[in-house]
C-alpha positions as CSV (number, residue, x, y, z in Angstrom):
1,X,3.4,-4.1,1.4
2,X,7.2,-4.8,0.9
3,X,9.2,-8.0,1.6
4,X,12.0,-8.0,4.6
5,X,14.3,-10.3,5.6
6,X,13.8,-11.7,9.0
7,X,17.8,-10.4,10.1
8,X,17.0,-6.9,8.5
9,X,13.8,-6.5,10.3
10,X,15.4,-8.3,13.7
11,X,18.9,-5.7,13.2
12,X,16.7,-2.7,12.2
13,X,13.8,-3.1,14.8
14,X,17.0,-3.2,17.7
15,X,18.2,0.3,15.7
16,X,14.8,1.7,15.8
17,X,13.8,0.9,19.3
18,X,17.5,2.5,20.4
19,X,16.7,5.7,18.3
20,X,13.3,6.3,19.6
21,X,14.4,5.6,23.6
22,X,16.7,8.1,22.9
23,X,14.3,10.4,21.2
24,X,10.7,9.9,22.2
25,X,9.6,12.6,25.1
26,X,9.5,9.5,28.0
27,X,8.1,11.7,30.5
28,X,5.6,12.9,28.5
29,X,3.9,9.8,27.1
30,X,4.6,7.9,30.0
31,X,0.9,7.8,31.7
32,X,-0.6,6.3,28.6
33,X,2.6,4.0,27.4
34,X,2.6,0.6,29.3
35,X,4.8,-1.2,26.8
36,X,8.3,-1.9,26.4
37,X,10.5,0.1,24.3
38,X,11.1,-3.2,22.3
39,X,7.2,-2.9,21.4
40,X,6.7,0.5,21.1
41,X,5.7,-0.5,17.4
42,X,4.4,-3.7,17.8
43,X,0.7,-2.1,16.8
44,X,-0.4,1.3,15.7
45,X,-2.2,1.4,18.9
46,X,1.1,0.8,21.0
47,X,2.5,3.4,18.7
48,X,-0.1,6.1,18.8
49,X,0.1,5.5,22.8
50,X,3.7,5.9,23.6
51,X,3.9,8.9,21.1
52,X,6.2,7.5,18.7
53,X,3.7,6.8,15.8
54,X,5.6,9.1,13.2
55,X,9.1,7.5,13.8
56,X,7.3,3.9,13.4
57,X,6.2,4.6,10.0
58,X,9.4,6.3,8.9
59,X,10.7,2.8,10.0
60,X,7.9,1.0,8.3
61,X,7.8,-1.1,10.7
62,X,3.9,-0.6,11.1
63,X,3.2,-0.3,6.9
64,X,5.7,-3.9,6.3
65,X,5.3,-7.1,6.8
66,X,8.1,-10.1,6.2
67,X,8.4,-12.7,3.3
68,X,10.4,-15.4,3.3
69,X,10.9,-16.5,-0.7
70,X,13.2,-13.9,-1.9
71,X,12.4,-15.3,-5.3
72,X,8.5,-14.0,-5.1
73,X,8.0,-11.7,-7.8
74,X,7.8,-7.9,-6.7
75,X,4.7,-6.3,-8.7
76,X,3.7,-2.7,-8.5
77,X,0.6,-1.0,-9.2
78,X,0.4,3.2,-9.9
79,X,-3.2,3.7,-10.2
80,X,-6.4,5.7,-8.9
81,X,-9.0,5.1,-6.5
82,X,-11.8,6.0,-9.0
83,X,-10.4,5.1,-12.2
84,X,-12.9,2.9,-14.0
85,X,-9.8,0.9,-15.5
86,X,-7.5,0.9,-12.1
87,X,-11.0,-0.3,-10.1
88,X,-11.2,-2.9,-12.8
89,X,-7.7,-4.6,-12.9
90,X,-7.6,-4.3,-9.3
91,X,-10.4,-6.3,-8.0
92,X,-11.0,-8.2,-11.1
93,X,-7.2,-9.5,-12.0
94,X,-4.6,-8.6,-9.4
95,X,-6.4,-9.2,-6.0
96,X,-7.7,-12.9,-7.2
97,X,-3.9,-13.4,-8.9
98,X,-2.9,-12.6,-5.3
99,X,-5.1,-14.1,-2.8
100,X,-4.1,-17.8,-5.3
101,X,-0.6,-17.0,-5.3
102,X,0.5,-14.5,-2.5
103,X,3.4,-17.6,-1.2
104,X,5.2,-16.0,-4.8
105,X,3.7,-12.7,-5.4
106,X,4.4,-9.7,-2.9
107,X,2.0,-6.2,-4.5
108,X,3.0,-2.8,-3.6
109,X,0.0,-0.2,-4.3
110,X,0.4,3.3,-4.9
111,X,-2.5,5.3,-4.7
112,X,-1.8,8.3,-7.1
113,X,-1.8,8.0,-10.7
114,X,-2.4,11.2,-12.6
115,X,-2.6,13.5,-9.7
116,X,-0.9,16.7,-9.5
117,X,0.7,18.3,-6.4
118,X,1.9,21.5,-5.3
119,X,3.2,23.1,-1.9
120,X,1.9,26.0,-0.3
121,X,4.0,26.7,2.1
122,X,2.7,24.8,5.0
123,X,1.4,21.4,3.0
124,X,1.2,19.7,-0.3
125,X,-1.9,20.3,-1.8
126,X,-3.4,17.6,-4.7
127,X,-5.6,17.8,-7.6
128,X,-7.1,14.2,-9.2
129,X,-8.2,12.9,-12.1
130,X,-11.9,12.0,-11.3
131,X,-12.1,15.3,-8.7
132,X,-11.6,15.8,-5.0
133,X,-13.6,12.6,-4.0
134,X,-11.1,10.8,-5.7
135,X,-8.1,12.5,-4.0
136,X,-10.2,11.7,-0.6
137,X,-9.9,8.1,-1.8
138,X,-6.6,8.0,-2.7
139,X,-5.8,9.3,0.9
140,X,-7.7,6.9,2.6
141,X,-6.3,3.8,0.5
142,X,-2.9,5.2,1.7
143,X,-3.5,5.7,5.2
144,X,-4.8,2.1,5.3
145,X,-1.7,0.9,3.2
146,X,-0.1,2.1,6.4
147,X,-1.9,1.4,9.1
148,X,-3.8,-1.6,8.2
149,X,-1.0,-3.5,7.8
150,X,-0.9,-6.8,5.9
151,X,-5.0,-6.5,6.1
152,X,-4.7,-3.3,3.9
153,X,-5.4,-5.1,0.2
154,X,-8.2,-6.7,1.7
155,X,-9.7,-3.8,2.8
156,X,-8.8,-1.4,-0.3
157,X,-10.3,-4.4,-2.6
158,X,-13.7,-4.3,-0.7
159,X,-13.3,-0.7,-1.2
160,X,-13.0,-0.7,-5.1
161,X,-15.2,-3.7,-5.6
162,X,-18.0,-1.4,-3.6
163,X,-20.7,0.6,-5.0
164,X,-19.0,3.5,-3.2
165,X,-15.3,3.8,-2.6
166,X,-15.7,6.5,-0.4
167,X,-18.8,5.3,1.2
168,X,-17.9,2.1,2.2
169,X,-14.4,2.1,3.3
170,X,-15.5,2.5,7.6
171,X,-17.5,-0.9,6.8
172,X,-14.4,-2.5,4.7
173,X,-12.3,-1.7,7.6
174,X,-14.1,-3.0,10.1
175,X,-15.1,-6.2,8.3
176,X,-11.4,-7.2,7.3
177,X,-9.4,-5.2,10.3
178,X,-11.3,-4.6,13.0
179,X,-9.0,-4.0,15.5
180,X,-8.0,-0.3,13.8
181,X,-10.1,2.6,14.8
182,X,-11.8,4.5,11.8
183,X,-10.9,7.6,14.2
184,X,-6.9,6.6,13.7
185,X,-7.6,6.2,9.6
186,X,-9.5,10.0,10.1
187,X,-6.6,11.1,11.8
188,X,-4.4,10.6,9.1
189,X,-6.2,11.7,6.0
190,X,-6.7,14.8,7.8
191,X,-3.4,15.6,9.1
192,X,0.0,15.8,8.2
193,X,0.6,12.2,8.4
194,X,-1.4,11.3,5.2
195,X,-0.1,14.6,3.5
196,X,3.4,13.6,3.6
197,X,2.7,10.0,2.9
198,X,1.0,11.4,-0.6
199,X,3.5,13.3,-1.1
200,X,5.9,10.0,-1.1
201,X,3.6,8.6,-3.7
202,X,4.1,11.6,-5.5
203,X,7.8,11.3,-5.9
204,X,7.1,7.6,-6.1
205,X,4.9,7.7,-9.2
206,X,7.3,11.0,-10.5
207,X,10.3,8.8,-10.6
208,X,9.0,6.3,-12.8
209,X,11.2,5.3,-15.3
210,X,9.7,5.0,-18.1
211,X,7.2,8.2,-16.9
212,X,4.1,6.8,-16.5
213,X,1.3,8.0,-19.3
214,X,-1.8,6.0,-18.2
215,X,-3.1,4.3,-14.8
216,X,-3.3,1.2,-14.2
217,X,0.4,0.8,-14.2
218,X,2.3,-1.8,-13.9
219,X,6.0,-2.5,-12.9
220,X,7.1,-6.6,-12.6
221,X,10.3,-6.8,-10.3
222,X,10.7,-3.0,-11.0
223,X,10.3,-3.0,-14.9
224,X,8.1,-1.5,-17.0
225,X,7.6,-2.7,-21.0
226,X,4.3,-3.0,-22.6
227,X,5.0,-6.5,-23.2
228,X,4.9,-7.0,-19.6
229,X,1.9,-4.4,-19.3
230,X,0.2,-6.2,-21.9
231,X,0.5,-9.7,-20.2
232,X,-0.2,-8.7,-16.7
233,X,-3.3,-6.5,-17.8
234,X,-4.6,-10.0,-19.9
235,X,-3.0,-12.9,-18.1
236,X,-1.7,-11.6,-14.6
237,X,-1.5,-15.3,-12.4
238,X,0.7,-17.5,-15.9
239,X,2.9,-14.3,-16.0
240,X,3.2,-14.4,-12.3
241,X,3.9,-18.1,-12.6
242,X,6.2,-18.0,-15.4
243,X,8.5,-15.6,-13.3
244,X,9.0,-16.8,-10.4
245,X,11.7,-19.3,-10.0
246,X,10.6,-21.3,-7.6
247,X,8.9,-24.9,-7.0
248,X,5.3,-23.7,-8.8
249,X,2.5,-23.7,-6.3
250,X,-0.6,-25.8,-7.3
251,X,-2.4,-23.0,-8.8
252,X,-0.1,-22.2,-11.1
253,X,-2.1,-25.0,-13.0
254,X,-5.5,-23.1,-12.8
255,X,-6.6,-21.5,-16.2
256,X,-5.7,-17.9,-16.6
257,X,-8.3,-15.3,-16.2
258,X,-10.7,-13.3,-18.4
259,X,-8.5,-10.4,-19.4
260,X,-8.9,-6.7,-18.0
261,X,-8.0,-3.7,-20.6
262,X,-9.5,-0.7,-19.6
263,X,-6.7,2.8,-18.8
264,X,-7.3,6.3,-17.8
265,X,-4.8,8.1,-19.8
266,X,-2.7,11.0,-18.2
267,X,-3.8,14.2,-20.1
């Protein structure tokens, strides 16, 4: 979930849609494609129909949506699907912080934490933390980060407040996005679109600077201290409001939150 600027998205979308005319096999997907070029990734359905999916999400134009405050303040969250602690802060601290002030406060999540990756000469292969279910979770959370849209934190918080991360994610889908087919989320965690898209996180998480040692982790405006770790795992929505620059939105006057301290260390 990244910010835009409406004249970047407006000058890039033009680029994309002239790159993908000139690239997308026409004749091929032209019995099931009945849009324009200029909404060829409008959807992940239009996408997935004119045979341009994969260039769409190397665009992001299917995985972004558009802010208008450049001011709001950028937080991002390296954690797990089935780390006790990540679970925790996310449905507990940082999705109620958001859903009070998501006007200032744009969250980017990056489903990897302490995984491990190798190639085998065909595909990345992971190990996790908490075992394969969790790497199956982690999949899934990033498929949706990318094809669920600006509905994707909705759904991957009714995953991680569930029971059963695993288990309930079809039912979280189809309560907060309906539209997108479980089939297209299946799709991806079983083909090379969700192994390259781990494999992003991967280098993602790997370039963290300071290296991450623990999960949840927390960057504010691309900054990691543990004063700032500290404050966001016990007071996330006055941090938030004390950053941003802005005219403070009413519910920067609410009392802060119970506080959330729970990690899985990387070993």
């Amino acid at each position: 979930m990244r910010l835009w600027k409406a004249l970047d998205m407006q000058t890039g979308f033009l680029l994309l849609v002239l790159t993908l005319w000139s690239s997308a096999d026409v004749g091929q997907c032209v019995s099931s494609c009945t849009a324009a070029p200029s909404q060829w990734c409008s959807s992940v359905d239009s996408a997935i129909q004119c045979g341009v999916l994969k260039q769409c999400l190397e665009a992001n134009f299917t995985r972004s949506h558009y802010h208008q405050d450049d001011r709001s303040v950028q937080l991002e969250l390296y954690y797990e699907s089935l780390c006790p602690g990540c679970r925790g802060f996310l449905t507990q601290m940082l999705f109620p912080t958001w859903t009070m002030l998501q006007d200032i406060l744009s969250v980017t999540l990056v489903p990897y934490g302490n995984a491990k990756e190798w190639f085998d000469g065909k595909k990345y292969v992971f190990t996790c933390q908490h075992g394969e279910e969790e790497c199956l979770g982690n999949m899934i959370e990033t498929c949706l980060l990318t094809l669920a849209g600006s509905s994707a934190f909705q759904v991957i918080y009714c995953m991680e407040s569930s029971t059963d991360v695993i288990k309930s994610a079809e039912a979280c889908l189809n309560l907060y996005q309906p539209t997108l087919k479980w089939a297209n989320v299946v799709s991806c965690v079983d083909g090379d679109m969700g192994n390259k898209l781990m494999h992003l996180n991967a280098l993602k998480t790997g370039a963290l600077k300071p290296a991450h040692n623990y999960v949840p982790w927390v960057t504010i405006n691309g900054e990691h201290t543990d004063v700032l770790q500290n404050e966001a795992m016990n007071a996330l929505l006055p941090l938030v409001c004390s950053l941003y620059q802005g005219p403070k939105p009413d519910a920067c006057g609410s009392s802060q939150r119970k506080p959330y301290r729970s990690y899985c260390h990387n070993d």
